[in-house]
N, CA, C and O atoms as a GROMACS GRO file, in nm:
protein
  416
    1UNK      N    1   0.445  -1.271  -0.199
    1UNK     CA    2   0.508  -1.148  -0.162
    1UNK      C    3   0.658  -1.153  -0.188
    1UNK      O    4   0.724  -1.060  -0.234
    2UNK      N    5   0.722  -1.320  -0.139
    2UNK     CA    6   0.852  -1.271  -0.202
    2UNK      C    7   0.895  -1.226  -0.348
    2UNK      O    8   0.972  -1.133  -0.370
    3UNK      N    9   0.832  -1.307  -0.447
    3UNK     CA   10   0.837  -1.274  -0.596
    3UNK      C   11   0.851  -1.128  -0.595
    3UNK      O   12   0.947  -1.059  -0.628
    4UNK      N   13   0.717  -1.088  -0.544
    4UNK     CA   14   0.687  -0.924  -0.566
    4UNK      C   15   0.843  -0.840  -0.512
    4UNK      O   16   0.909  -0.764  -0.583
    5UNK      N   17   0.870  -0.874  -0.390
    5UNK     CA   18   0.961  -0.833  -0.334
    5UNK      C   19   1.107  -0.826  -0.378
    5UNK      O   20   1.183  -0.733  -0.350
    6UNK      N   21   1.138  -0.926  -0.446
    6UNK     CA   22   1.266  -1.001  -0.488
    6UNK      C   23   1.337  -0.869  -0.592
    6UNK      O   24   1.458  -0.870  -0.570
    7UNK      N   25   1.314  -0.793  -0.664
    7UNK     CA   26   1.401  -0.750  -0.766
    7UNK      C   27   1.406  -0.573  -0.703
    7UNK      O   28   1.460  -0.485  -0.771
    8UNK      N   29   1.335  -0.539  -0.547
    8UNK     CA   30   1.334  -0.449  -0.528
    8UNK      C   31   1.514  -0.424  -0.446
    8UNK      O   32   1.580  -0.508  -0.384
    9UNK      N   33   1.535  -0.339  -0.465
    9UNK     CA   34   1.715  -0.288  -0.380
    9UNK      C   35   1.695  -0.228  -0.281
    9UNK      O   36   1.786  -0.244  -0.200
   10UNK      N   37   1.595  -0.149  -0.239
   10UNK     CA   38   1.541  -0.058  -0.121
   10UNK      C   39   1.394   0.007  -0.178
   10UNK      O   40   1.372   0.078  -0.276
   11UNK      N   41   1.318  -0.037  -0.093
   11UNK     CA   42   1.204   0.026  -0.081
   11UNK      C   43   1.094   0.002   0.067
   11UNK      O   44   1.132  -0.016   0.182
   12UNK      N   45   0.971   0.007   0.025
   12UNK     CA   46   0.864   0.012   0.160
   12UNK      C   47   0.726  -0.110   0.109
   12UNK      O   48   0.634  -0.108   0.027
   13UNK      N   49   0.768  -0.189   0.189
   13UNK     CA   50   0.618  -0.294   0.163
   13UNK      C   51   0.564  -0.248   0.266
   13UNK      O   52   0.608  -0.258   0.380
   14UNK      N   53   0.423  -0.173   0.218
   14UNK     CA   54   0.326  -0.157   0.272
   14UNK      C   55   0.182  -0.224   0.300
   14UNK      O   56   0.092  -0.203   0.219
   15UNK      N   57   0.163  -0.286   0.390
   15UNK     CA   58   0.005  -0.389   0.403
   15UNK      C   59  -0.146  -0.310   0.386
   15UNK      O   60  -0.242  -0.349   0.320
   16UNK      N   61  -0.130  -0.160   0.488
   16UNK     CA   62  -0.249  -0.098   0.460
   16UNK      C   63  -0.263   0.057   0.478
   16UNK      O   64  -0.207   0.124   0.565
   17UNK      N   65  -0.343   0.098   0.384
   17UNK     CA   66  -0.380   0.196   0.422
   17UNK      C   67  -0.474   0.304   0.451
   17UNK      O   68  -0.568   0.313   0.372
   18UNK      N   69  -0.468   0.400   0.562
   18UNK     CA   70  -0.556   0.425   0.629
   18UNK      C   71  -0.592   0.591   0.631
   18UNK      O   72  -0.517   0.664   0.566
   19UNK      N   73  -0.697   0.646   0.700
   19UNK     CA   74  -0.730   0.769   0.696
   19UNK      C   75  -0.712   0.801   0.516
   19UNK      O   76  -0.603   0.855   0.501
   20UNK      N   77  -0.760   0.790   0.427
   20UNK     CA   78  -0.782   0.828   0.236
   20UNK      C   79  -0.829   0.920   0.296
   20UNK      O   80  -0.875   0.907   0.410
   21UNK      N   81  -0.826   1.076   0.208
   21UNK     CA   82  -0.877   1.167   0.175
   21UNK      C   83  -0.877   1.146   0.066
   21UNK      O   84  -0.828   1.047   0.011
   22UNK      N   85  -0.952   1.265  -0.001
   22UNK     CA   86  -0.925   1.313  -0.192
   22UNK      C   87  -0.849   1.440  -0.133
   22UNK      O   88  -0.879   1.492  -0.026
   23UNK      N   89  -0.760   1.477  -0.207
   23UNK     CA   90  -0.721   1.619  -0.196
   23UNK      C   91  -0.766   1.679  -0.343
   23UNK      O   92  -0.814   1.792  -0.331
   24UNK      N   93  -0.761   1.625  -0.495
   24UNK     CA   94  -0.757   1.674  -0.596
   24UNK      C   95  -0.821   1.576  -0.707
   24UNK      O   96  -0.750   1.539  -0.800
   25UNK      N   97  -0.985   1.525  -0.697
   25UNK     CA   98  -1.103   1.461  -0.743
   25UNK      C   99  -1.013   1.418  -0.917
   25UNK      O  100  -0.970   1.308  -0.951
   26UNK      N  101  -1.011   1.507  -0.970
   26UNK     CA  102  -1.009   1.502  -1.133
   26UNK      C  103  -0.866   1.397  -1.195
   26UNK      O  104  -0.857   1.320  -1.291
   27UNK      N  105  -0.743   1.449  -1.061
   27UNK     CA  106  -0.641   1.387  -1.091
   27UNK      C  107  -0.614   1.260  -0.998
   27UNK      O  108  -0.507   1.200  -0.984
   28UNK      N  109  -0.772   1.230  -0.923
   28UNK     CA  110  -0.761   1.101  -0.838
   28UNK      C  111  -0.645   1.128  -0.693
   28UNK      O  112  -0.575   1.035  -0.653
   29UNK      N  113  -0.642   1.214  -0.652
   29UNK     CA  114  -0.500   1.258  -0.571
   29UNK      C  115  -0.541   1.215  -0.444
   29UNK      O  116  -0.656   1.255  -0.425
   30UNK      N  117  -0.507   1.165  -0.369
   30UNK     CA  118  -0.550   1.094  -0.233
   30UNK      C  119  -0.431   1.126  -0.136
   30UNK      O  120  -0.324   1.130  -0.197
   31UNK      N  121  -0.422   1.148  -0.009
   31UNK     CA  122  -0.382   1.128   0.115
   31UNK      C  123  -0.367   1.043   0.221
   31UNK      O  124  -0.455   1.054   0.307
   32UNK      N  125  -0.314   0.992   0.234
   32UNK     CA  126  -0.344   0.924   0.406
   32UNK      C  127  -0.225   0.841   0.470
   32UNK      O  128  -0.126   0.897   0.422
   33UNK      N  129  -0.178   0.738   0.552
   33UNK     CA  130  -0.113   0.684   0.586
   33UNK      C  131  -0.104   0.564   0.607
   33UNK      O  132  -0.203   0.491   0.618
   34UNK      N  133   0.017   0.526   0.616
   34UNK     CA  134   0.013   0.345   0.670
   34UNK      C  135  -0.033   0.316   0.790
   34UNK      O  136  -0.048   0.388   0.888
   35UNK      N  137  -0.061   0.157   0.768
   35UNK     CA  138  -0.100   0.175   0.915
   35UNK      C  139  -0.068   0.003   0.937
   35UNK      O  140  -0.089  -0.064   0.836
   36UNK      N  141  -0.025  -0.064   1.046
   36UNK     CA  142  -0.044  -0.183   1.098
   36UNK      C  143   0.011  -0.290   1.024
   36UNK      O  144  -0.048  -0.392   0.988
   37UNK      N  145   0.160  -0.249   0.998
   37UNK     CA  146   0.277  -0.332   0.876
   37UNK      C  147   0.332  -0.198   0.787
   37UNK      O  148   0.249  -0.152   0.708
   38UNK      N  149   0.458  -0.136   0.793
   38UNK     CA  150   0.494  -0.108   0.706
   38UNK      C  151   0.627  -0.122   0.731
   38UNK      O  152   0.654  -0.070   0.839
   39UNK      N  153   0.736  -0.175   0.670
   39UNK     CA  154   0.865  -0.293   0.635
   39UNK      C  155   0.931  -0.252   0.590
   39UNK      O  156   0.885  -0.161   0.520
   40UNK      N  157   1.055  -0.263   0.582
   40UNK     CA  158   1.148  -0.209   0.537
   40UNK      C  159   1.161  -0.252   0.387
   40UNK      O  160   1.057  -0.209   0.337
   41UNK      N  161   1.228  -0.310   0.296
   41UNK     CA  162   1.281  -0.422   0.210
   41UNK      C  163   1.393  -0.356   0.152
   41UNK      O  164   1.392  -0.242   0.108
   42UNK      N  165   1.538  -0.474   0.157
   42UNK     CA  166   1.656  -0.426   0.148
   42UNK      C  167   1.678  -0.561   0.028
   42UNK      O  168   1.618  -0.667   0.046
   43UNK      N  169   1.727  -0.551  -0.037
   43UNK     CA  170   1.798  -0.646  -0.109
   43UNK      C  171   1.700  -0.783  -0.128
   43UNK      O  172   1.730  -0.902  -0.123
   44UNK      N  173   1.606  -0.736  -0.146
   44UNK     CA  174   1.466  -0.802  -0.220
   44UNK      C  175   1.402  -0.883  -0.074
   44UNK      O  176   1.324  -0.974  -0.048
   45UNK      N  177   1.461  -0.816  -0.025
   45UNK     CA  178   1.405  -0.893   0.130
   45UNK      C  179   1.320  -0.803   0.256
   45UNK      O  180   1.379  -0.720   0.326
   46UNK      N  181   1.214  -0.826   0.267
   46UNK     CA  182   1.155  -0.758   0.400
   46UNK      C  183   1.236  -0.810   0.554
   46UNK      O  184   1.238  -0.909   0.627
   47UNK      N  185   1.288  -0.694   0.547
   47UNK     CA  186   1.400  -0.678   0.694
   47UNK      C  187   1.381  -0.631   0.799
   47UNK      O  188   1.449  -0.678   0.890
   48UNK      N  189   1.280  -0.519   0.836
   48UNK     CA  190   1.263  -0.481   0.964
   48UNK      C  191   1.150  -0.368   0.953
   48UNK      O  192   1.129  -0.299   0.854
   49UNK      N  193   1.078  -0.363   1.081
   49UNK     CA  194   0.924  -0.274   1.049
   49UNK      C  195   1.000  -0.128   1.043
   49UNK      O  196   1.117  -0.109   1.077
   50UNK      N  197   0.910  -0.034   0.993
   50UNK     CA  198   0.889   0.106   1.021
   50UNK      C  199   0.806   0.180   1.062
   50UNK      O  200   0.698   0.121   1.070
   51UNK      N  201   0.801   0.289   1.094
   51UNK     CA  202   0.707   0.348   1.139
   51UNK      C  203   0.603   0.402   1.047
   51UNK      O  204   0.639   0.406   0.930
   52UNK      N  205   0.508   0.436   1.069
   52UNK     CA  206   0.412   0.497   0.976
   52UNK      C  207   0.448   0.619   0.914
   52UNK      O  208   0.513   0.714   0.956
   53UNK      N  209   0.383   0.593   0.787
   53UNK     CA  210   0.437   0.737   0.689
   53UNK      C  211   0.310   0.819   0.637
   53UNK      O  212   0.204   0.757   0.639
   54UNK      N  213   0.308   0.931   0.598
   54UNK     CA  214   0.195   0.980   0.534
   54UNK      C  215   0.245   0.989   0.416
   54UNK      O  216   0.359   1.031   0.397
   55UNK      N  217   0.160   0.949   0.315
   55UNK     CA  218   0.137   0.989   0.159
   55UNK      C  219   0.067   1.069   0.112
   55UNK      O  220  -0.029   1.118   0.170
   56UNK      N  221   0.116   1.105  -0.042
   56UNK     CA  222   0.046   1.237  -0.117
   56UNK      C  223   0.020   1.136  -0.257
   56UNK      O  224   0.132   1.106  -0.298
   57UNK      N  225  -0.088   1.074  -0.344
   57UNK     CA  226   0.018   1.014  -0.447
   57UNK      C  227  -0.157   0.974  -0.543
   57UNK      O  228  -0.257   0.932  -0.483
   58UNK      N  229  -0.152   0.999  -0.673
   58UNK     CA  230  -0.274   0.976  -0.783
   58UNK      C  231  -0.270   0.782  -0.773
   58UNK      O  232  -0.189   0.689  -0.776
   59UNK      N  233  -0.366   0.801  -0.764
   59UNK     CA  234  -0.424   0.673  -0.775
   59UNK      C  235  -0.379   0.623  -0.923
   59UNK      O  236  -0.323   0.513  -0.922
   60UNK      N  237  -0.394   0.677  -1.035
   60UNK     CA  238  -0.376   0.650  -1.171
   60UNK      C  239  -0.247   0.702  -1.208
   60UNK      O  240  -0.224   0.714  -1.328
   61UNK      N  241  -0.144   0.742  -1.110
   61UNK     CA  242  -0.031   0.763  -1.157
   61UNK      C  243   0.025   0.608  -1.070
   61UNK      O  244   0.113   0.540  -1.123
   62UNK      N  245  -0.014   0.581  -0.986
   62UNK     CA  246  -0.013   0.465  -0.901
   62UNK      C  247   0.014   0.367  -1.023
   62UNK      O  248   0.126   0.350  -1.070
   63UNK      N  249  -0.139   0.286  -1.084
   63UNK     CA  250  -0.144   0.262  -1.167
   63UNK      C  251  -0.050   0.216  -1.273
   63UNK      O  252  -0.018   0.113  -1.331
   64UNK      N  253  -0.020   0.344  -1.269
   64UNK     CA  254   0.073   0.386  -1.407
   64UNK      C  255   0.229   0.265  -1.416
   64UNK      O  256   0.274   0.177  -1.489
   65UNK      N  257   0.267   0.351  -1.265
   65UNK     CA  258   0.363   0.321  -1.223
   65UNK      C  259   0.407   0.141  -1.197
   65UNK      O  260   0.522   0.099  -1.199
   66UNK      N  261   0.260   0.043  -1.170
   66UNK     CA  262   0.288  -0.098  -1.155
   66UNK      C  263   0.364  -0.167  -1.214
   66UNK      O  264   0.344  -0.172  -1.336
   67UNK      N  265   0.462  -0.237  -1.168
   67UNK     CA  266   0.573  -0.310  -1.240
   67UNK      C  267   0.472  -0.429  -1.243
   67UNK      O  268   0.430  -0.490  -1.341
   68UNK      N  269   0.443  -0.446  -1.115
   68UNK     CA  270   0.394  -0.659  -1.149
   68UNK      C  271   0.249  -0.638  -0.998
   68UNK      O  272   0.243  -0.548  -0.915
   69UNK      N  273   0.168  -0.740  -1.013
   69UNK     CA  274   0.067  -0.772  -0.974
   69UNK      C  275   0.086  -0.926  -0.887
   69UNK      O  276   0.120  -1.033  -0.937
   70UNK      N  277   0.062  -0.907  -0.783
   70UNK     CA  278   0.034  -1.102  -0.721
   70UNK      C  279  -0.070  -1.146  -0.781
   70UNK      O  280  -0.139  -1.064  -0.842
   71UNK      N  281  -0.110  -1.299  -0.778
   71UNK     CA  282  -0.164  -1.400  -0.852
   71UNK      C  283  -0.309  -1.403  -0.777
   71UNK      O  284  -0.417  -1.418  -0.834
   72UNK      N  285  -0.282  -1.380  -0.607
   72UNK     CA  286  -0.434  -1.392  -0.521
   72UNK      C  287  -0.466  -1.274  -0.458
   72UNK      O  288  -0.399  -1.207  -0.379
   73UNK      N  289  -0.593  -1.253  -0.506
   73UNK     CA  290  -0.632  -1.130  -0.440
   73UNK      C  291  -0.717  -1.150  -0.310
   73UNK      O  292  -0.815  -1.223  -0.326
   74UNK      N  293  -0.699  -1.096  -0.178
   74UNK     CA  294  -0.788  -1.130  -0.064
   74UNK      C  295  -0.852  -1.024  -0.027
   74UNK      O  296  -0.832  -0.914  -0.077
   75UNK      N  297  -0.950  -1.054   0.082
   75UNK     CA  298  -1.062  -0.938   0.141
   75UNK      C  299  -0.959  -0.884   0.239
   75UNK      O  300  -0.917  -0.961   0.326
   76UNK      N  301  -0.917  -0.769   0.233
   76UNK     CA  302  -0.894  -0.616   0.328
   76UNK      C  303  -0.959  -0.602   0.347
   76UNK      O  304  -1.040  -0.596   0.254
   77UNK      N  305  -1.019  -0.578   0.512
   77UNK     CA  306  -1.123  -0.541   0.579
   77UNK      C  307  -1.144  -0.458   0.716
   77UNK      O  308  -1.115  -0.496   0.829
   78UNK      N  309  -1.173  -0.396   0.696
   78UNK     CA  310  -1.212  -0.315   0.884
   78UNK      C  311  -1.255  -0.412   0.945
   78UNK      O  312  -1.218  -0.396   1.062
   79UNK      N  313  -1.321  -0.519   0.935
   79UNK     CA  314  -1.384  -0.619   1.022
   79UNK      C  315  -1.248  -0.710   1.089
   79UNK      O  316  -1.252  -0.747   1.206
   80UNK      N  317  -1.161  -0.732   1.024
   80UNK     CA  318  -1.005  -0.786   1.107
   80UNK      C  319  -0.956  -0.685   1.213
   80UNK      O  320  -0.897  -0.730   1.311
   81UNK      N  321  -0.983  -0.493   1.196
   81UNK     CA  322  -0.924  -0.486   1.299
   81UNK      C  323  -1.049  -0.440   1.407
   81UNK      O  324  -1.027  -0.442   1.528
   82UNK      N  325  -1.185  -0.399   1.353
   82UNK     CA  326  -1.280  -0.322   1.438
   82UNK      C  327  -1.389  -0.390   1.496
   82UNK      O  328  -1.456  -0.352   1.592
   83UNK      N  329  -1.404  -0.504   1.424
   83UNK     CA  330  -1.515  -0.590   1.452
   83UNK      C  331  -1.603  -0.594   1.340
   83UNK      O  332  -1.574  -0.585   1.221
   84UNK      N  333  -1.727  -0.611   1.399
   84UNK     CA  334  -1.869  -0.664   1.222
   84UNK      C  335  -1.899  -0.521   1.222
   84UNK      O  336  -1.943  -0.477   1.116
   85UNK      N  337  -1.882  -0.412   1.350
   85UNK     CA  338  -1.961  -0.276   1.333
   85UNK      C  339  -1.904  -0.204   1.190
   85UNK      O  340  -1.973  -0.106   1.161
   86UNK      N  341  -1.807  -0.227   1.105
   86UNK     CA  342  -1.769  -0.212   1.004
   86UNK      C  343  -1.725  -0.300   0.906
   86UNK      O  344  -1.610  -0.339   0.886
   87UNK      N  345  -1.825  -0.327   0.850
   87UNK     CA  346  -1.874  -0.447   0.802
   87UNK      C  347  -1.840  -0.426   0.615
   87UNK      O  348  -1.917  -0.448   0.521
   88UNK      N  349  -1.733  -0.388   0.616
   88UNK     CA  350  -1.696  -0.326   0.452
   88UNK      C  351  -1.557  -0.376   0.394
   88UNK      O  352  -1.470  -0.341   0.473
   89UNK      N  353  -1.515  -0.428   0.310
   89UNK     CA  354  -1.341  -0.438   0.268
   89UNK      C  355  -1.364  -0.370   0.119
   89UNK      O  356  -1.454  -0.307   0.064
   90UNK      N  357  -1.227  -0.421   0.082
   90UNK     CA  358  -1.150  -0.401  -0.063
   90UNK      C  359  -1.152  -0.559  -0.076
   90UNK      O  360  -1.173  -0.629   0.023
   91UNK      N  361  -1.129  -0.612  -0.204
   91UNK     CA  362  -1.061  -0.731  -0.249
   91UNK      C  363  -0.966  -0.662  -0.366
   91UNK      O  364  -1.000  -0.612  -0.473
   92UNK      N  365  -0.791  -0.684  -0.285
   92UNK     CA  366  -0.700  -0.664  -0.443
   92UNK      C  367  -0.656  -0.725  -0.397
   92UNK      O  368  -0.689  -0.786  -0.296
   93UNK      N  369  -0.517  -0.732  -0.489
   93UNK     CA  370  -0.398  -0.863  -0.509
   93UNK      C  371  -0.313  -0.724  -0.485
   93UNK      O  372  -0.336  -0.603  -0.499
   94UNK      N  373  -0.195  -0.813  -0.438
   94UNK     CA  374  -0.126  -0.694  -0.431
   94UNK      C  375   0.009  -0.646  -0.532
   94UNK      O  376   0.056  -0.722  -0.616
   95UNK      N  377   0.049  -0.539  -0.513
   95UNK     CA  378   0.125  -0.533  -0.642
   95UNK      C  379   0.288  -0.451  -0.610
   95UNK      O  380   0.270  -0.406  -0.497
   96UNK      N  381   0.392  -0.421  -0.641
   96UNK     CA  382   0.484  -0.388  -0.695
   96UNK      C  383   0.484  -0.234  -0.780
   96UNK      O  384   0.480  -0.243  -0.903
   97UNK      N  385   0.487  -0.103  -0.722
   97UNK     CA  386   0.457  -0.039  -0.828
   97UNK      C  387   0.635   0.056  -0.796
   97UNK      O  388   0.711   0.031  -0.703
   98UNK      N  389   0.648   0.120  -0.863
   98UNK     CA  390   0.744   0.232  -0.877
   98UNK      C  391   0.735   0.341  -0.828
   98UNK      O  392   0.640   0.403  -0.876
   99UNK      N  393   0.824   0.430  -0.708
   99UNK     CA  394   0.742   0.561  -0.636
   99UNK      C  395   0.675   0.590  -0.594
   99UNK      O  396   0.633   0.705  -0.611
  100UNK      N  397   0.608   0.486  -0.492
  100UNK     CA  398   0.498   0.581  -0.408
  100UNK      C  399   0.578   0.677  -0.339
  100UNK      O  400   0.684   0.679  -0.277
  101UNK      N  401   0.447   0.790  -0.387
  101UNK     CA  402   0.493   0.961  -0.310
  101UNK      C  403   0.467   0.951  -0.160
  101UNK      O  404   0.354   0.953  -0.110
  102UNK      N  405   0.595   0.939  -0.084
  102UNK     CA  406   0.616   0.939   0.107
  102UNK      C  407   0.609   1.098   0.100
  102UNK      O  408   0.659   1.166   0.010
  103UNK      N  409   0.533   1.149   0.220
  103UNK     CA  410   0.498   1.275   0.230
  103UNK      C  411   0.508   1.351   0.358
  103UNK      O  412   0.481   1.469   0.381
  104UNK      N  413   0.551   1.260   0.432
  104UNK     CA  414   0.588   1.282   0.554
  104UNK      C  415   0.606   1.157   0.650
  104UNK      O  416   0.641   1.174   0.766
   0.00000   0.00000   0.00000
């Protein structure tokens, strides 16, 4: 995370996120918010938490936008915060991208 972190001047390391909608299927357009870590980063350094934000932002403009990728990808899971009754993750690595759309 520091690598990833290091060449940013101000931005938002975000760990997860929560409540996805689709708002707009064709252009991949999704909704939802942070949730449970979201950080400040000042001068390539994660400095202090924030509060939760809502986003508006294409998955494939997301994409688009990736400067760099981490090396290990781990299981994100509902089972770390809900128990086995949701018994589902993601596996990514995490990444560095340019502009995520903050929406409130």
């Amino acid at each position: 995370m520091d690598a990833l972190a290091a060449p940013i001047e101000r931005g938002i390391y975000v760990t997860r996120l929560w409540y996805l909608n689709v708002v707009h299927p064709r252009q991949v357009l999704l909704t939802g918010t942070t949730r449970d870590g979201t950080f400040l980063i000042e001068d390539g350094r994660i400095t202090r938490p924030l509060h939760d934000v809502r986003f508006t932002d294409s998955v494939l403009r997301l994409l688009d936008a990736t400067e760099a990728l981490g090396a290990d990808a781990r299981l994100v899971t509902e089972a770390e915060y809900y128990g086995r009754r949701f018994a589902k993750g993601v596996v990514c690595p995490p990444l560095r991208a340019q502009g995520f759309r903050i929406t409130g």
